[in-house]
N, C-alpha and C positions, 0 to 999 in steps of 0.2 A: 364525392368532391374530386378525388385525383380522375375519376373518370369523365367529369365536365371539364378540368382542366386541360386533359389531352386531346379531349373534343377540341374545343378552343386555339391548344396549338396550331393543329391539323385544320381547324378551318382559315387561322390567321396566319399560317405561316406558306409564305410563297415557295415552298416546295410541293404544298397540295392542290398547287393552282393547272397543272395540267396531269394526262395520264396513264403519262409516258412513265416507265422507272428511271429516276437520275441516277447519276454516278455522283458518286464519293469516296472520299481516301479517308481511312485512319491517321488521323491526329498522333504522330506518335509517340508526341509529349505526354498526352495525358489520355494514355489506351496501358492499363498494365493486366495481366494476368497470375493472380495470388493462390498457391497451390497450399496446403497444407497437410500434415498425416501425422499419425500417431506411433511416437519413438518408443516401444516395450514401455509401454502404460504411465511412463513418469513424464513425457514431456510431448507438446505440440510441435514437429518441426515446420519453416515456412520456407516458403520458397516465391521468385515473380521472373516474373518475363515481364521488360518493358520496350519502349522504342524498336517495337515492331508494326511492320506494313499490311496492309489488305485495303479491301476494295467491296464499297457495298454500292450494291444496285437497288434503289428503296425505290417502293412504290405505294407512294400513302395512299391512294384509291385502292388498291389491291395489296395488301402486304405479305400476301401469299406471294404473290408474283416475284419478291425481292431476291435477292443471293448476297451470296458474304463467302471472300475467298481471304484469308490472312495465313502470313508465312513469318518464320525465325529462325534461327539459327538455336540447334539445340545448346549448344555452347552460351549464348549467352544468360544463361538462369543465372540468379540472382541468390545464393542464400545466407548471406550476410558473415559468412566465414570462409576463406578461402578452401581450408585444405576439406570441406565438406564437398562445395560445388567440382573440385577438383576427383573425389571419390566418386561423385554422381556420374562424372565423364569419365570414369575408367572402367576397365573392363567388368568391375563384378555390376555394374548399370548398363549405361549409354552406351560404351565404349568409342565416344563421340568423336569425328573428324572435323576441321574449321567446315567443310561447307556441307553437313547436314545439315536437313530442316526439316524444321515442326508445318505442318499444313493443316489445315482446316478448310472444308471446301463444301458450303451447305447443298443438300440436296432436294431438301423439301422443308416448307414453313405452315406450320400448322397453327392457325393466328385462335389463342384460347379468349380471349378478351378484348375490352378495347384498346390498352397499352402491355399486352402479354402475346407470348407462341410460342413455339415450341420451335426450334430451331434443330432439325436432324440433317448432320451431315458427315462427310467421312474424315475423318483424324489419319494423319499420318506420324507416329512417332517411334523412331528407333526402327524404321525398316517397315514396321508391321501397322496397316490400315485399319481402322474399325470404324462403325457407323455408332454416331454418338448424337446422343442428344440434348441442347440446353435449353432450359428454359429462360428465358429474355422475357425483358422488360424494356420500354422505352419508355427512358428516366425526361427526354424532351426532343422538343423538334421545334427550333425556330431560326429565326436571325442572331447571329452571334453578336449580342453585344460590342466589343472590341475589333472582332473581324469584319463587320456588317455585310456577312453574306450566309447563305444557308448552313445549320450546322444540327448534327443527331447524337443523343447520348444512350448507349444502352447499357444495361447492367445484367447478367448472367450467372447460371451457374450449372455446374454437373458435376457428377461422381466418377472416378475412372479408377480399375482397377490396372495397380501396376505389372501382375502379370498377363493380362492381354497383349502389352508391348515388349514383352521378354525383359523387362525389368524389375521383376521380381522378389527382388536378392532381399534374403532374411525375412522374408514373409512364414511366418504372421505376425512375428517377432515387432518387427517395423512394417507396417498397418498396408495392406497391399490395397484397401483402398485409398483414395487421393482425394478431397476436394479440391472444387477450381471452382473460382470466383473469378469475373470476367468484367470490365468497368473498359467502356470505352467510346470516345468521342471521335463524328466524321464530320469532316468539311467537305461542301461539293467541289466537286471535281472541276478544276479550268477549263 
């Protein structure tokens, strides 16, 4: 059923009508990234990045063809207590300055279904690069309701460990790997 339904977008919705890849911006009201790990085995900590920018190049005939470049500011994490997100950015972490940034820059889309791929691309955080890979989903593609003009939703995720990025601090203690969950809507581009 969900895979007749994306058929259906994609033949109904006026971004599949040529075969060119369009441009679109991140929404970035309603684009957030939810991080989570494990505090020495008694508790879940979380964490989000929200009201951040990027830029997808979608191409529904091809969706291999597409790209996804999205940037932040390490500083703006989110994790619901100040003097925690404040320890994140000192030195035993981040040891973050106002204008680092988090990058994500896809290199290759490896499309496993008909609303699935596999999205590998290179991460930039805390200085140090790696090639990372999410798996995505595209949760819709059509006319925005309220907007009425083209609009895409996808939902993501991967695993990262944090000393890859020289973030390491207290591991294994405090869980050096990381889930990331990735929820994010694009408007096309004017």
């Amino acid at each position: 059923m969900k895979t007749m339904l994306f058929a259906g977008l994609l033949a109904a919705a006026p971004i599949a009508a040529t075969a060119a890849p369009e441009a679109y911006s991140l929404d970035s009201s309603h684009s957030q990234i939810v991080f989570q790990y494990n505090h020495l085995g008694y508790s879940t900590g979380f964490g989000m990045y929200s009201g951040f920018s990027g830029d997808i190049s979608f191409d529904a005939e091809d969706p291999a063809a597409s790209t996804v470049e999205v940037s932040f500011p390490v500083n703006s994490m989110i994790t619901g207590w100040e003097p925690r997100t404040e320890h994140f950015m000192s030195g035993d972490f981040f040891d973050a300055n106002d204008d680092e940034m988090v990058t994500f820059t896809s290199t290759a889309i490896n499309v496993t279904g008909e609303d699935t791929a596999e999205i590998t691309g290179d991460l930039t955080l805390n200085g140090v690069t790696n090639s990372v890979v999410l798996d995505a989903t595209l949760t819709q593609a059509g006319e925005h309701p309220m907007e009425g003009k083209p609009w895409l939703g996808f939902f993501a995720t991967t695993t990262l460990l944090r000393s890859d990025y020289n973030v390491g601090a207290f591991a294994p203690y405090v869980s050096d790997e990381v889930e990331v969950q990735i929820s994010i809507e694009a408007m096309k581009a004017e």
